[in-house]
C-alpha positions as CSV (number, residue, x, y, z in Angstrom):
1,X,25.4,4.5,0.8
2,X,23.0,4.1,-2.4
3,X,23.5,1.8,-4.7
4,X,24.8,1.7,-8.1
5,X,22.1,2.6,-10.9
6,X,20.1,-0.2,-11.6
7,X,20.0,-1.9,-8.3
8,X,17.4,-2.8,-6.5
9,X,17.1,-0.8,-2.9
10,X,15.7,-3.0,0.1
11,X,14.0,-0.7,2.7
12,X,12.9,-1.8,6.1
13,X,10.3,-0.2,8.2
14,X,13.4,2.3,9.7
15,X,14.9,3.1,6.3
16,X,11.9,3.6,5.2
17,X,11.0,6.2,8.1
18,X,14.5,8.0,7.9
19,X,14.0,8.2,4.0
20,X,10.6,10.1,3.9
21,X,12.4,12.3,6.7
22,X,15.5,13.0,4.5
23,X,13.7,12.9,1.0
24,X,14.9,10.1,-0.6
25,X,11.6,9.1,-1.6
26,X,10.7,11.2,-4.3
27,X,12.5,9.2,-6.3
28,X,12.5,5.8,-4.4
29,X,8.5,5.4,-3.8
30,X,6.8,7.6,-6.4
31,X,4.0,6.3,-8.6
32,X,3.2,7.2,-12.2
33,X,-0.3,6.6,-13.6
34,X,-1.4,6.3,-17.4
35,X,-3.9,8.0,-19.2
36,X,-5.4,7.3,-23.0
37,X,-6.9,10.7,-23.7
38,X,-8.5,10.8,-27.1
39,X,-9.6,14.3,-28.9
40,X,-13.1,15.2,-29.0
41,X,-12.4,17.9,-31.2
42,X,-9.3,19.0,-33.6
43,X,-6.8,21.1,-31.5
44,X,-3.8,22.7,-32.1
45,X,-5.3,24.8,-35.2
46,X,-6.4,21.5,-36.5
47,X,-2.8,19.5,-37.1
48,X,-4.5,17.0,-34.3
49,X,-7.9,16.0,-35.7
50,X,-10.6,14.5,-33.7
51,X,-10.3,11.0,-32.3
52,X,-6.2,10.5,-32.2
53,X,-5.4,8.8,-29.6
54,X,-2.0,8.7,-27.4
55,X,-0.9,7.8,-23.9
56,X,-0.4,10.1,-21.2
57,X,1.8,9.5,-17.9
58,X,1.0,11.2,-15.1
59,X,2.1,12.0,-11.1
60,X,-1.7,12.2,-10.0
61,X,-3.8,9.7,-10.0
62,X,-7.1,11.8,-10.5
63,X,-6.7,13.7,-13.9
64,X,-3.6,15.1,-15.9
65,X,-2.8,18.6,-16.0
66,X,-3.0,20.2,-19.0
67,X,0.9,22.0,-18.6
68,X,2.2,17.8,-18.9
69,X,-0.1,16.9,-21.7
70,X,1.2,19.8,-23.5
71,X,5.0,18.6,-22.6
72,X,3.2,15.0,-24.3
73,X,2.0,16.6,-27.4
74,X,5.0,18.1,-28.3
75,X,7.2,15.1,-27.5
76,X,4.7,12.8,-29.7
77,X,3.6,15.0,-32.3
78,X,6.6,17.8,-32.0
79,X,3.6,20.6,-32.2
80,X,4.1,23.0,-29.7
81,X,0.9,23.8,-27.9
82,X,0.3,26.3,-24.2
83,X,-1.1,24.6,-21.5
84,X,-3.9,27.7,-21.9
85,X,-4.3,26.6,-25.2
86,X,-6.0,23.1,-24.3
87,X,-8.7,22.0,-21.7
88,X,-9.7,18.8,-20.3
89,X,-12.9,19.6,-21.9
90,X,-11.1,18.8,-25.3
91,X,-10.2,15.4,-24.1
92,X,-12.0,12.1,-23.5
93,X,-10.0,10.9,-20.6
94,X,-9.8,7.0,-19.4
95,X,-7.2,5.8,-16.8
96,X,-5.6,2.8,-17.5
């Protein structure tokens, strides 16, 4: 039985084992990583000039994909932008 929302889940070694086989994990054990991409150059027809900052969070640890920092420029900015639309190129990317 899971617990109620909010509680804490102790796993042992077994538990642990039978959830990666059932699936459980994908939201017991996943990781997000953080990103400060800055713009190198205006985007987005110019509404986001160069050098804004904002924080980007991220499945992969290695670089974002441009189809989720889309979702992020339209949830901090509301501009709606395609993912074809914007390339890591446009983006001075640091992991924090």
């Amino acid at each position: 039985m899971l617990p109620a929302s909010g509680e804490h889940l102790p796993l042992n070694r077994g538990e642990i084992r039978k959830a990666l086989r059932v699936g459980i994990t994908k939201n017991v054990l996943k990781m997000a990583y953080a990103f400060k991409l800055t713009t190198k150059q205006p985007i987005v027809g110019g509404k986001i000039p160069k050098g804004v900052s904002f924080q980007h969070v991220e499945q992969s640890s290695t670089a974002p994909q441009m189809s989720n920092v889309a979702k992020t420029i339209k949830a901090e900015f509301g501009f709606d932008v395609s993912s074809s639309a914007i390339s890591s190129s446009y983006f001075e990317i640091k992991k924090l």
